[in-house]
PASE-484174 format. One record per atom (N, C-alpha, C): residue number from 1; residue in one letter; x, y, z; chain; atom name. Coordinates in nm, 4 decimals. Layout:
% residues N
{r NUM,"a",{X,Y,Z},"A","CA"}
...
//
This chain:
% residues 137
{r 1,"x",{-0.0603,1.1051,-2.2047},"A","N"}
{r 1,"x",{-0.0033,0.9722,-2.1850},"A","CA"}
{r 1,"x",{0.1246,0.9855,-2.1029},"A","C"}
{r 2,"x",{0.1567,0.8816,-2.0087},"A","N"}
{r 2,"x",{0.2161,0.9251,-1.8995},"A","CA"}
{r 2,"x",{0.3979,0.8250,-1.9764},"A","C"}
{r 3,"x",{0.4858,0.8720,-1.9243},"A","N"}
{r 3,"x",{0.5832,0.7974,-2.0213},"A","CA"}
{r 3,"x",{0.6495,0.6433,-1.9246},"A","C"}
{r 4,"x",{0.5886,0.6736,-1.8206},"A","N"}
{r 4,"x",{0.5992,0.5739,-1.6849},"A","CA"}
{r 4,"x",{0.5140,0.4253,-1.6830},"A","C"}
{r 5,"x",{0.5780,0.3529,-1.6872},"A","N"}
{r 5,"x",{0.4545,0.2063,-1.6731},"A","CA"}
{r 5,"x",{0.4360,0.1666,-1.5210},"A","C"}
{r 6,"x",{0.4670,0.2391,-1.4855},"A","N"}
{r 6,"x",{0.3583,0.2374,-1.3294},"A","CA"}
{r 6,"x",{0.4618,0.2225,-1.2237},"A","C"}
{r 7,"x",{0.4131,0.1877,-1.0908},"A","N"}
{r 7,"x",{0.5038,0.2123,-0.9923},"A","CA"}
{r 7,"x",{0.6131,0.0748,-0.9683},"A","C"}
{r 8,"x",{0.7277,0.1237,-0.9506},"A","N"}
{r 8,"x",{0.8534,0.0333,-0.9380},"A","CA"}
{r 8,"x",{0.8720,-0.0204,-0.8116},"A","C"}
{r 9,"x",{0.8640,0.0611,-0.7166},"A","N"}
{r 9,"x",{0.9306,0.0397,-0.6041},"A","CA"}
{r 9,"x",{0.8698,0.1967,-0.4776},"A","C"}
{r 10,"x",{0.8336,0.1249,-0.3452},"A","N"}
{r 10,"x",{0.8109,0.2480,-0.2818},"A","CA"}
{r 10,"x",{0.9204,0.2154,-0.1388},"A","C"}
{r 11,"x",{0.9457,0.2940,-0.0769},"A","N"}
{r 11,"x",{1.0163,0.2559,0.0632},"A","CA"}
{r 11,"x",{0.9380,0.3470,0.1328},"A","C"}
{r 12,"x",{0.8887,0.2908,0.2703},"A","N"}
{r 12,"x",{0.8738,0.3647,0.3865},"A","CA"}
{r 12,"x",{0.9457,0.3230,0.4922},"A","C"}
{r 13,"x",{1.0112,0.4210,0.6145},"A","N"}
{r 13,"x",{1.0483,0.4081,0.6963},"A","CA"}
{r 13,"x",{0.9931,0.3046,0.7966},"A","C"}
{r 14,"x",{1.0661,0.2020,0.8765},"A","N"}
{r 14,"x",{1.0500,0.1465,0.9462},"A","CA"}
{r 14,"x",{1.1303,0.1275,1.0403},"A","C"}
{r 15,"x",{1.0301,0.1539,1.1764},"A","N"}
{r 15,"x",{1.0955,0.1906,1.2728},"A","CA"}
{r 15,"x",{1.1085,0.0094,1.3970},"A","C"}
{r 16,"x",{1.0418,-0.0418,1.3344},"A","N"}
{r 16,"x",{0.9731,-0.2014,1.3950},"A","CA"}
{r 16,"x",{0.9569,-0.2444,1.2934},"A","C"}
{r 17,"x",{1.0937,-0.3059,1.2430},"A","N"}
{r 17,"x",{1.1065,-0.3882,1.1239},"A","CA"}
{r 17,"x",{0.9853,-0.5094,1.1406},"A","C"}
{r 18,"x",{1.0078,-0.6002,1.2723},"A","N"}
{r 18,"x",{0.9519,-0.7147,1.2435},"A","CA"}
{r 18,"x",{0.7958,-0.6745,1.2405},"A","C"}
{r 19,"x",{0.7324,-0.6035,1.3462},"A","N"}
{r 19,"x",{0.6076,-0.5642,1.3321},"A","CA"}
{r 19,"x",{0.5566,-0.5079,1.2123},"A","C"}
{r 20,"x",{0.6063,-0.4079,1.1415},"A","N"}
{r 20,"x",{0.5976,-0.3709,1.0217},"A","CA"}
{r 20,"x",{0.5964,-0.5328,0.8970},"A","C"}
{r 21,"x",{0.6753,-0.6002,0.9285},"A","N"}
{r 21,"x",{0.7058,-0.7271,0.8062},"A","CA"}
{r 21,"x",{0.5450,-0.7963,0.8353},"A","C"}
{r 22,"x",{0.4791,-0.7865,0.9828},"A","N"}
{r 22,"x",{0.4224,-0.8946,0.9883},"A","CA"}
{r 22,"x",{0.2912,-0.8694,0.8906},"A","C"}
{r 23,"x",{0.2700,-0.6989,0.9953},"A","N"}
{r 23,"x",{0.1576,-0.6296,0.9273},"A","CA"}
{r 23,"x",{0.1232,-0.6717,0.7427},"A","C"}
{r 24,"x",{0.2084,-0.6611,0.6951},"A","N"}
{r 24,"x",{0.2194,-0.6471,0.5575},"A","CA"}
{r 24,"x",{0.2534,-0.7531,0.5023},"A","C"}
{r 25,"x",{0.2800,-0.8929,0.5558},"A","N"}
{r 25,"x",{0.3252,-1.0065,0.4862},"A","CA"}
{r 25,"x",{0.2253,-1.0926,0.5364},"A","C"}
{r 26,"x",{0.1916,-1.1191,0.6778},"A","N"}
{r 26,"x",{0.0575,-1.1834,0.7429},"A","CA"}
{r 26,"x",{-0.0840,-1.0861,0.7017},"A","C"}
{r 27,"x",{-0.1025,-1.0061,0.7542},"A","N"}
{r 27,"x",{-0.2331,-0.9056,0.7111},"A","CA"}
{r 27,"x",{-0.2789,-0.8851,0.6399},"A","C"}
{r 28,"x",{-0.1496,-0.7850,0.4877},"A","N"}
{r 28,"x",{-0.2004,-0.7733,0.4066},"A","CA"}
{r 28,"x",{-0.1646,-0.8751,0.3258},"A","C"}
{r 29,"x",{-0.0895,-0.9768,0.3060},"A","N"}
{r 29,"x",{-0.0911,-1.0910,0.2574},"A","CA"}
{r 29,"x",{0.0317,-1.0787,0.1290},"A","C"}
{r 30,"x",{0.1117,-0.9597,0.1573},"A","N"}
{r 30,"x",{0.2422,-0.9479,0.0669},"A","CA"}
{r 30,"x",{0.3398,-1.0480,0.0767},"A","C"}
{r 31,"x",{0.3718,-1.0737,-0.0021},"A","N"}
{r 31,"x",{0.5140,-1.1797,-0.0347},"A","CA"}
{r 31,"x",{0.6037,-1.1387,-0.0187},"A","C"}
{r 32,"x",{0.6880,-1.1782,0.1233},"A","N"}
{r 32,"x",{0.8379,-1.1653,0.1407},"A","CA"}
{r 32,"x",{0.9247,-1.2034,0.0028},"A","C"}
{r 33,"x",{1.0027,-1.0823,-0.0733},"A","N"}
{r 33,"x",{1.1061,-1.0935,-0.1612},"A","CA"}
{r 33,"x",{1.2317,-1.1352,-0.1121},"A","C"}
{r 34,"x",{1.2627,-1.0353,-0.0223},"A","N"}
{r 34,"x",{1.3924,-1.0705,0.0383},"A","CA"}
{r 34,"x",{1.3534,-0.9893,0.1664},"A","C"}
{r 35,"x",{1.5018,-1.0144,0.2507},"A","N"}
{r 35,"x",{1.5127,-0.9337,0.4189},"A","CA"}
{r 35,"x",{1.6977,-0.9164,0.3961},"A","C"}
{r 36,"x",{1.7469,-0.8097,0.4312},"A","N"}
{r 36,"x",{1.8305,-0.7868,0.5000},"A","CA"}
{r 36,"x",{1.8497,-0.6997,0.6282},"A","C"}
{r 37,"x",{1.9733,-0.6745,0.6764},"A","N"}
{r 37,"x",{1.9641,-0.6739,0.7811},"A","CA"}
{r 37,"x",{1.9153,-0.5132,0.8276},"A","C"}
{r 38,"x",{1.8576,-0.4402,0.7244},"A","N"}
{r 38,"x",{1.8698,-0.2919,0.7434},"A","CA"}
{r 38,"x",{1.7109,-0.2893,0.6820},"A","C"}
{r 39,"x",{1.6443,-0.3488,0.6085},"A","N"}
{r 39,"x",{1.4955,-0.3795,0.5005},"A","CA"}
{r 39,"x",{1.4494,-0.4722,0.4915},"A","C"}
{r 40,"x",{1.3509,-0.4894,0.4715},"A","N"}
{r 40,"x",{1.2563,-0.6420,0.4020},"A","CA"}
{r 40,"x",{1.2215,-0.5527,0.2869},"A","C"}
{r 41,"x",{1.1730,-0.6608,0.1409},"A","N"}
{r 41,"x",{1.1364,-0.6157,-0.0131},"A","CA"}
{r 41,"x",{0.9951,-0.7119,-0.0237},"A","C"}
{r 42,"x",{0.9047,-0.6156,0.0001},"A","N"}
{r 42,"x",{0.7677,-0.7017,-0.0149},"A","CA"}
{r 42,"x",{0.7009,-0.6646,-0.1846},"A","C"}
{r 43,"x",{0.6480,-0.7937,-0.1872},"A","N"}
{r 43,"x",{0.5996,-0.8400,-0.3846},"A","CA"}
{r 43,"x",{0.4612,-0.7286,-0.3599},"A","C"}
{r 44,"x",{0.4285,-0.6577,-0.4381},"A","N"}
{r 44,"x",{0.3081,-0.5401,-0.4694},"A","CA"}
{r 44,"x",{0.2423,-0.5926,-0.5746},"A","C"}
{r 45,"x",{0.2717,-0.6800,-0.6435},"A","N"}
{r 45,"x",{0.2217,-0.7056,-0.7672},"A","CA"}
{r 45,"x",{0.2978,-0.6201,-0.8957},"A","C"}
{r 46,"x",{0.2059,-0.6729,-0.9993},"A","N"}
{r 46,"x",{0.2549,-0.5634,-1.0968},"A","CA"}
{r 46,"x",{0.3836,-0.5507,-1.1596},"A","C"}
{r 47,"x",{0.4557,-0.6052,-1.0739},"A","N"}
{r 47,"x",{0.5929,-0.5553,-1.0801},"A","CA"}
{r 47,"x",{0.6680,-0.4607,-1.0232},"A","C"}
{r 48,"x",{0.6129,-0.4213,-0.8951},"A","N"}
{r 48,"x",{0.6696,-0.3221,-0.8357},"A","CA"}
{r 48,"x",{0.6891,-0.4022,-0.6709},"A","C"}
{r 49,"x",{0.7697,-0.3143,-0.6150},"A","N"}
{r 49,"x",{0.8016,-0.3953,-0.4572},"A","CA"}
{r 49,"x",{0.8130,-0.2431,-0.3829},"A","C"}
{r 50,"x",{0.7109,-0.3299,-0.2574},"A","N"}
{r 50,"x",{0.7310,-0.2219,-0.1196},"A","CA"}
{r 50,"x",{0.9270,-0.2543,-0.0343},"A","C"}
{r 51,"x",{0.9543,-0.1613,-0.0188},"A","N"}
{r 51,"x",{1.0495,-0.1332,0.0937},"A","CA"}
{r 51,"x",{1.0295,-0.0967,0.2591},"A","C"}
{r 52,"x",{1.0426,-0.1642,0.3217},"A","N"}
{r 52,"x",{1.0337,-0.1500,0.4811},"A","CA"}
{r 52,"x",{1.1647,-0.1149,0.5037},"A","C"}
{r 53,"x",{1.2467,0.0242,0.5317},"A","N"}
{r 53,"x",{1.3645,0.0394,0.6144},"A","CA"}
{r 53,"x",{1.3773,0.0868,0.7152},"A","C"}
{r 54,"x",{1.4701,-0.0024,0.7661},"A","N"}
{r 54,"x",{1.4921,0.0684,0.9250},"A","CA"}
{r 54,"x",{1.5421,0.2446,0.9160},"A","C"}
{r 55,"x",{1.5362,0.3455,0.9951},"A","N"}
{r 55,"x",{1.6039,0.4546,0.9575},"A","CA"}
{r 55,"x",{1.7658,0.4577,0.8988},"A","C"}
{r 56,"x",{1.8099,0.5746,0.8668},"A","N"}
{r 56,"x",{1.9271,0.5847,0.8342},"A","CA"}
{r 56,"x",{1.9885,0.6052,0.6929},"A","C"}
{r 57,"x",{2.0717,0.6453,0.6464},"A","N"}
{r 57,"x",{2.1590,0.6502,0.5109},"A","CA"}
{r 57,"x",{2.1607,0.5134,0.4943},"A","C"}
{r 58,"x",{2.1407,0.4934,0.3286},"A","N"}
{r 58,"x",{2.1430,0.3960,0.2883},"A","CA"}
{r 58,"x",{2.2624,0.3798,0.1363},"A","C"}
{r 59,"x",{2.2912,0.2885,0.0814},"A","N"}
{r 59,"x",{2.3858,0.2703,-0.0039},"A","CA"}
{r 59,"x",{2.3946,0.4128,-0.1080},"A","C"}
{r 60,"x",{2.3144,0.4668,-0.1383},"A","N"}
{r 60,"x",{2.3307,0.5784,-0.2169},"A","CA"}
{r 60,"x",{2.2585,0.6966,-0.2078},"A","C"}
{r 61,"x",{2.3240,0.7729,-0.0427},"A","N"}
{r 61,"x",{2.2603,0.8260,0.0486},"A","CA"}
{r 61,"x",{2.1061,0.8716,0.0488},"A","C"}
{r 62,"x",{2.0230,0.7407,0.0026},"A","N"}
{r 62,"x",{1.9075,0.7033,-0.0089},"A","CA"}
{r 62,"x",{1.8637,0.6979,0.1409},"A","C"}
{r 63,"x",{1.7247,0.7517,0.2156},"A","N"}
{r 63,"x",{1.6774,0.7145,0.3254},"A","CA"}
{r 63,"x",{1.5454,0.6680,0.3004},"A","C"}
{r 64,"x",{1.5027,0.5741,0.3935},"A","N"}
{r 64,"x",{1.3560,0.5371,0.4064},"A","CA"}
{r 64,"x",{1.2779,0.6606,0.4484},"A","C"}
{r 65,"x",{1.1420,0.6723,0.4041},"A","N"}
{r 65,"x",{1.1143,0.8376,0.4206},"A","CA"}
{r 65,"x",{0.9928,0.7867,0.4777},"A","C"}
{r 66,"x",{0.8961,0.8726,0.5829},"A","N"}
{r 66,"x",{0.7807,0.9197,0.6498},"A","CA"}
{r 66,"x",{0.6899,0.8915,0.5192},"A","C"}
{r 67,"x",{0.6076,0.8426,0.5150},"A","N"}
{r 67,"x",{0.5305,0.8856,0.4092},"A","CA"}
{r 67,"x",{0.3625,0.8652,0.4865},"A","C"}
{r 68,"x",{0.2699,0.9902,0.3989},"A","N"}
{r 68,"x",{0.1639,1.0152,0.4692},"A","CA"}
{r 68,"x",{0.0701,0.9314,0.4180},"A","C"}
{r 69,"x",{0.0714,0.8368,0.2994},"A","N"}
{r 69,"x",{-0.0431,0.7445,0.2490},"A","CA"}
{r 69,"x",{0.0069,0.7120,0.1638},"A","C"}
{r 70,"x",{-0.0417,0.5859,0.1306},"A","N"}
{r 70,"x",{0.0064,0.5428,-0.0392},"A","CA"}
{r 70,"x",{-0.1620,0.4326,-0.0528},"A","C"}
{r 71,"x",{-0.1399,0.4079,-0.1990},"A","N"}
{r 71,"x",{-0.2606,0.2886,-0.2113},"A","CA"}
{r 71,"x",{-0.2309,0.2089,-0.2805},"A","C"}
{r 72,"x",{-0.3181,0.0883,-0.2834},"A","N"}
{r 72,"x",{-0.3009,-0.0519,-0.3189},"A","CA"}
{r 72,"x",{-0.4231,-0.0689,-0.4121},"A","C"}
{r 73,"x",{-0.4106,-0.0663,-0.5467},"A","N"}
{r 73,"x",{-0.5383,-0.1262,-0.6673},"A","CA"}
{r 73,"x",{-0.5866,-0.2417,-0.6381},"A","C"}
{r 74,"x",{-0.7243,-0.2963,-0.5925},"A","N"}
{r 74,"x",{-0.7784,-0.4025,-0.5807},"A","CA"}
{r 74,"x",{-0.9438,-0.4305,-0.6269},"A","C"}
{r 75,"x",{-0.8959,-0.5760,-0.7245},"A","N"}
{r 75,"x",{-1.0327,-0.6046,-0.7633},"A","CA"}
{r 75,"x",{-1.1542,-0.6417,-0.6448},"A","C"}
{r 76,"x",{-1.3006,-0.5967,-0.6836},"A","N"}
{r 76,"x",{-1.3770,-0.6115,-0.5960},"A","CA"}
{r 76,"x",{-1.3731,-0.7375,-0.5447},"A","C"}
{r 77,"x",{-1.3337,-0.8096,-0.5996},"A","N"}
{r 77,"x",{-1.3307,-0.9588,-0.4760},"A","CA"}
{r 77,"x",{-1.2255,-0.9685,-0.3262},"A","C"}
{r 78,"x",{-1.1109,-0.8877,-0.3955},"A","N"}
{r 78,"x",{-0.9398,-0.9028,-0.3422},"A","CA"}
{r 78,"x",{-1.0307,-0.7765,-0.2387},"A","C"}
{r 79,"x",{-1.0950,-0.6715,-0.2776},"A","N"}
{r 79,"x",{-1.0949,-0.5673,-0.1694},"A","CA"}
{r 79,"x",{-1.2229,-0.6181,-0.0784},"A","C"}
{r 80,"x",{-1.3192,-0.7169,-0.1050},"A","N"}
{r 80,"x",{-1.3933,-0.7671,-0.0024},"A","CA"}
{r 80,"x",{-1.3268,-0.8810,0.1356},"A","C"}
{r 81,"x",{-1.2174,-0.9508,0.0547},"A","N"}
{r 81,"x",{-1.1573,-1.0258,0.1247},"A","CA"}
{r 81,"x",{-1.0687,-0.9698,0.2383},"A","C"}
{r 82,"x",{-0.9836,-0.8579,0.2148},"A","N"}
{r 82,"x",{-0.8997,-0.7863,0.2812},"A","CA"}
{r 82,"x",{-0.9741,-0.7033,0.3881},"A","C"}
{r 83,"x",{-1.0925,-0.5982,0.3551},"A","N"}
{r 83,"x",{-1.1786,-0.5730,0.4535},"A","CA"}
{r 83,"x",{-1.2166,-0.7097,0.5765},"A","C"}
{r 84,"x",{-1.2655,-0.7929,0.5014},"A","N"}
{r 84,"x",{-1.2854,-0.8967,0.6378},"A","CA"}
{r 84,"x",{-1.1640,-0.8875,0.7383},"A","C"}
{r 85,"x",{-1.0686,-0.9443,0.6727},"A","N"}
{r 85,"x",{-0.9221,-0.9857,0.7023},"A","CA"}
{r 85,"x",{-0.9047,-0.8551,0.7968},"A","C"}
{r 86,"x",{-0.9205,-0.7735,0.7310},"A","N"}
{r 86,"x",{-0.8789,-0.6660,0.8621},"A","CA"}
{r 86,"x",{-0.9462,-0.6137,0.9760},"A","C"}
{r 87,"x",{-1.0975,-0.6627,0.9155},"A","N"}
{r 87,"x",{-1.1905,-0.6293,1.0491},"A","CA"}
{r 87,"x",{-1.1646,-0.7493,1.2048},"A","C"}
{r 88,"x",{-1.1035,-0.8492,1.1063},"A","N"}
{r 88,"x",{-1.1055,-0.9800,1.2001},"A","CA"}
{r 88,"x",{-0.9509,-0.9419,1.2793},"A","C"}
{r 89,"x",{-0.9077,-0.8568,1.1987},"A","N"}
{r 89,"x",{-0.7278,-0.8462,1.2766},"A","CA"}
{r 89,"x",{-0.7518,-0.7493,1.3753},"A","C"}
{r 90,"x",{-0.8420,-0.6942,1.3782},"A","N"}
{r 90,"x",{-0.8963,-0.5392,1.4884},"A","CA"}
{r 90,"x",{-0.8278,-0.4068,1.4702},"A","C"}
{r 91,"x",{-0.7958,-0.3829,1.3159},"A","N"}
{r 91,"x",{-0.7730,-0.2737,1.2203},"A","CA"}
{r 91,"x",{-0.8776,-0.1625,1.2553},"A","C"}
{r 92,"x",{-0.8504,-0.0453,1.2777},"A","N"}
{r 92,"x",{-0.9140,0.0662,1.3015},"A","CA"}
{r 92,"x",{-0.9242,0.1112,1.1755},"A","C"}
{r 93,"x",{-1.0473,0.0406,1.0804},"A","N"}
{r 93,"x",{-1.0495,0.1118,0.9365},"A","CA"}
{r 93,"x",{-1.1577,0.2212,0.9607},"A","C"}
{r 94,"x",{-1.1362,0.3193,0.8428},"A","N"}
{r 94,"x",{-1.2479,0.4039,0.7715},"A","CA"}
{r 94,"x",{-1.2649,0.2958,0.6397},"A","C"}
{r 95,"x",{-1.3813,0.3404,0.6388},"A","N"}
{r 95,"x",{-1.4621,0.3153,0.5283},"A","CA"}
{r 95,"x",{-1.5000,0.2013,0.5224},"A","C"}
{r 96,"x",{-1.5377,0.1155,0.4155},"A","N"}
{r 96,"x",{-1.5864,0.1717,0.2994},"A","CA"}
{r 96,"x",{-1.5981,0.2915,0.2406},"A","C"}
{r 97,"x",{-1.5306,0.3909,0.1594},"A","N"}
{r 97,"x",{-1.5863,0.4958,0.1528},"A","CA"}
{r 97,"x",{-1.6152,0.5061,-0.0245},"A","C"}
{r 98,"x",{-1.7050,0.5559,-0.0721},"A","N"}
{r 98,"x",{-1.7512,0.5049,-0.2021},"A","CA"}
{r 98,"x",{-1.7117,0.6428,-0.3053},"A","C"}
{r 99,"x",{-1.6742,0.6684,-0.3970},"A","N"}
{r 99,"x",{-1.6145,0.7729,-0.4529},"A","CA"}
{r 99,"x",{-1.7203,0.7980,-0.5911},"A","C"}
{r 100,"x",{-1.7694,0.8895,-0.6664},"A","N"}
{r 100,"x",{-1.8293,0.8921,-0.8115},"A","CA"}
{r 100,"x",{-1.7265,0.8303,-0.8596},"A","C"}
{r 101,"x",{-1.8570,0.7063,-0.9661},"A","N"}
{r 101,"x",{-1.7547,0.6363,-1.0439},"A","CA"}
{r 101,"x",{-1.7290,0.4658,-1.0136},"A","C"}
{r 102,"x",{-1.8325,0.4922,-0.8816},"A","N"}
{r 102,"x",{-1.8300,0.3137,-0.8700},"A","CA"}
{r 102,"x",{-1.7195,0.2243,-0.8187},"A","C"}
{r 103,"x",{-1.6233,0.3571,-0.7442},"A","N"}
{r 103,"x",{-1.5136,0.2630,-0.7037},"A","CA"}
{r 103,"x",{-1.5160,0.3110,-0.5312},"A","C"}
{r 104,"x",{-1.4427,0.2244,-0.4744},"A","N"}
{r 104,"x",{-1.4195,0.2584,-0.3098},"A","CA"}
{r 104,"x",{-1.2958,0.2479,-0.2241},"A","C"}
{r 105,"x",{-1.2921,0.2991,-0.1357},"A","N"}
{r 105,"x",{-1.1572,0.3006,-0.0783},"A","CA"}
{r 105,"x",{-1.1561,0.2937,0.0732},"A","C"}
{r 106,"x",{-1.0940,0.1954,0.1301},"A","N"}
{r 106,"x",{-1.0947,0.1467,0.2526},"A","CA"}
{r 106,"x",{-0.9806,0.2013,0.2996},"A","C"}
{r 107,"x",{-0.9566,0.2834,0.4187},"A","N"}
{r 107,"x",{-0.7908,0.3321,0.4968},"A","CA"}
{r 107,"x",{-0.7609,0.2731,0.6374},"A","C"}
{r 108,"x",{-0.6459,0.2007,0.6176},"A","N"}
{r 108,"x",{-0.6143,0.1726,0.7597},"A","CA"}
{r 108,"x",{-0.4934,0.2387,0.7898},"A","C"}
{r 109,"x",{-0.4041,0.2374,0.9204},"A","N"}
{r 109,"x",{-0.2744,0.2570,0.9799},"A","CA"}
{r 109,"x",{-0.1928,0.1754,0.9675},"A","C"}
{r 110,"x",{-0.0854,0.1558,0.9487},"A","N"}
{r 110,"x",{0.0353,0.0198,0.9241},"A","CA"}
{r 110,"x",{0.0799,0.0389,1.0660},"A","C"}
{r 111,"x",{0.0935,-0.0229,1.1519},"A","N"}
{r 111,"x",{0.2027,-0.0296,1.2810},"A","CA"}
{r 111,"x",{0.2601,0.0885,1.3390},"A","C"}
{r 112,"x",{0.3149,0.1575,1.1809},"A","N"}
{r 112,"x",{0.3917,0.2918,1.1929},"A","CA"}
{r 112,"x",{0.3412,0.4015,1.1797},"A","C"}
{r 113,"x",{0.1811,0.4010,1.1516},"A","N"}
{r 113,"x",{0.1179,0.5012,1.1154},"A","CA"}
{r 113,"x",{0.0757,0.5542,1.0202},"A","C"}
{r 114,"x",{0.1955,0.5056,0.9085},"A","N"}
{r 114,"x",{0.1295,0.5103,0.7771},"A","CA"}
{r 114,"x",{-0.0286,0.4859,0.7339},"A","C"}
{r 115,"x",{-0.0465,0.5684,0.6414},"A","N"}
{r 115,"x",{-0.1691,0.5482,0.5865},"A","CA"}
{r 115,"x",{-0.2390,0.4299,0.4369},"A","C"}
{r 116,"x",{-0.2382,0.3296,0.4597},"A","N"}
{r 116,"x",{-0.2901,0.2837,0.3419},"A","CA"}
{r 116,"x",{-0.4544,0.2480,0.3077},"A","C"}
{r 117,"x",{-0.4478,0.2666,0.1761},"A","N"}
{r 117,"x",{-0.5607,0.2834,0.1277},"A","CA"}
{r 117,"x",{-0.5285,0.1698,0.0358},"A","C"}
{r 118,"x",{-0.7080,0.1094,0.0382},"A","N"}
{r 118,"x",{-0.7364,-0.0252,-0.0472},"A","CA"}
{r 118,"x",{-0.8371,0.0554,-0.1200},"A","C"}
{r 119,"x",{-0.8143,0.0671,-0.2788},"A","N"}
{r 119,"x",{-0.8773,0.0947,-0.3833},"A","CA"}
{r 119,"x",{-0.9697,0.0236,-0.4681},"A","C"}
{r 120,"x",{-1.0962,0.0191,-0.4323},"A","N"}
{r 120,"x",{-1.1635,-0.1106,-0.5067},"A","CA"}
{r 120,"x",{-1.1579,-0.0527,-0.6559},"A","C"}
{r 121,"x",{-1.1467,-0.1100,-0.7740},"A","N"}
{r 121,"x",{-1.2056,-0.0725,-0.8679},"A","CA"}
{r 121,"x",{-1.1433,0.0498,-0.9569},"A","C"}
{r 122,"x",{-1.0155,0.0562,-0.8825},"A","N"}
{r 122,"x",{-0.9825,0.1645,-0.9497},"A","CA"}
{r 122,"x",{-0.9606,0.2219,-1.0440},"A","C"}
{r 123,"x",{-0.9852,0.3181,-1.0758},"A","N"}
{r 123,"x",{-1.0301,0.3954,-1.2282},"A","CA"}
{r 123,"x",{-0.8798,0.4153,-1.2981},"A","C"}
{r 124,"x",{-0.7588,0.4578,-1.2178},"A","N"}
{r 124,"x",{-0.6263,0.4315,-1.2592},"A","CA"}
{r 124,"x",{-0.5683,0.3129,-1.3782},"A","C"}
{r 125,"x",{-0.6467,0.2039,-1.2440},"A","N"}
{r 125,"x",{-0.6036,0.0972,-1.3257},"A","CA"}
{r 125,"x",{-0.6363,0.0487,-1.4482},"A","C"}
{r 126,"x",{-0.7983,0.1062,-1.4836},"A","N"}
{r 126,"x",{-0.8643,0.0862,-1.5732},"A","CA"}
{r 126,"x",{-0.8313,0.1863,-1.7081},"A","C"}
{r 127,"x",{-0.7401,0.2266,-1.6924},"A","N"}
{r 127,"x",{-0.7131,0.3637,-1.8283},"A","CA"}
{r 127,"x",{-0.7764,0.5205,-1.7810},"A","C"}
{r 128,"x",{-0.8729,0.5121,-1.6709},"A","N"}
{r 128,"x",{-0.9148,0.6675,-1.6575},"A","CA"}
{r 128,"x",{-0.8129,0.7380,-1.5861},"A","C"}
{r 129,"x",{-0.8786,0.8790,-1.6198},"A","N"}
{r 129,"x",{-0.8108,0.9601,-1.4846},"A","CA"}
{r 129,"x",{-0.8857,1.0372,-1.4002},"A","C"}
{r 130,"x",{-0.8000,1.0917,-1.3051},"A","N"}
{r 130,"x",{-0.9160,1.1171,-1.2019},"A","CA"}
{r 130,"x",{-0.9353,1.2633,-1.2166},"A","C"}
{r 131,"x",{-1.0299,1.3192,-1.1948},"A","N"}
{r 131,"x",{-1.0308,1.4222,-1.1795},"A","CA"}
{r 131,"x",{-1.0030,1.5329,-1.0180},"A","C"}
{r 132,"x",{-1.0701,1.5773,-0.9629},"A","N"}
{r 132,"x",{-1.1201,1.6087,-0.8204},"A","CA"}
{r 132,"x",{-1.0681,1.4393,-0.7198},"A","C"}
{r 133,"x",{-1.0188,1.4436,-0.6276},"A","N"}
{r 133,"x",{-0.9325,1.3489,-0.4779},"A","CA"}
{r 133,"x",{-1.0717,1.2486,-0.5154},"A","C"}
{r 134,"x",{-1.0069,1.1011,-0.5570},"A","N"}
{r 134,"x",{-1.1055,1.0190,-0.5623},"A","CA"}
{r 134,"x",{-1.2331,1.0427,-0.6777},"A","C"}
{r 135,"x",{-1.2333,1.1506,-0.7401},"A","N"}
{r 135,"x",{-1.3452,1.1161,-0.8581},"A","CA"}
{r 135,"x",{-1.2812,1.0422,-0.9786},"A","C"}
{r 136,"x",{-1.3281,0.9872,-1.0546},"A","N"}
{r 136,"x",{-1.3284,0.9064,-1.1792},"A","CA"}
{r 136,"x",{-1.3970,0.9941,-1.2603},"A","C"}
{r 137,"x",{-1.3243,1.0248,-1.3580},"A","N"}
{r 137,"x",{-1.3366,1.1187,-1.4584},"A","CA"}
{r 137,"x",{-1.3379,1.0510,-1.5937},"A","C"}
//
């Protein structure tokens, strides 16, 4: 049992604040929290919020960091809708890609390169754990 109730807060670097805001507030359909003049704070659900920062030291020589992928838990309806949505935006996705266990995972690029992944079904969310990258155990 993990002593964590799940994710709080992520920041990735942003190098094209506004392109980055659009991607992720028009596209993926996140809720602008706030903007200042250095970040935007996009709603994740759950209770946790994405960070978009521009480079640089931040209030508690905190930086926005490179990051190579992160993912997003979505019910099979929310992850059929978003596939459209992104095929219609001219998103260079992989997948569908279907994992043991009945769940799937769609990857696109954010603006910046980042990697996100849309998790249909995910076994996380449901109390399992995974075993082996993508199995449901």
């Amino acid at each position: 049992m993990t002593m964590f109730d799940g994710l709080a807060e992520l920041a990735i670097e942003a190098r094209d604040l506004e392109s980055m805001e659009h991607f992720y507030s028009k596209v993926l359909g996140l809720t602008v929290l706030a903007r200042e003049s250095d970040r935007v704070w996009l709603d994740l659900g759950g209770g946790a919020r994405l960070g978009l920062w521009l480079p640089g030291e931040k209030e508690y020589g905190d930086r926005g960091g490179r990051h190579v992928h992160f993912a997003l838990a979505a019910e099979r309806d929310v992850f059929a809708t978003f596939h459209e949505r992104l095929r219609d935006f001219g998103a260079d996705l992989l997948g569908p890609i279907p994992h043991p266990g009945r769940d799937r995972s769609l990857y696109v690029r954010d603006p910046e390169g980042n990697v996100v992944e849309l998790w249909e079904n995910c076994p996380l969310r449901r109390g399992a754990n995974t075993g082996p990258i993508g199995a449901a155990g």
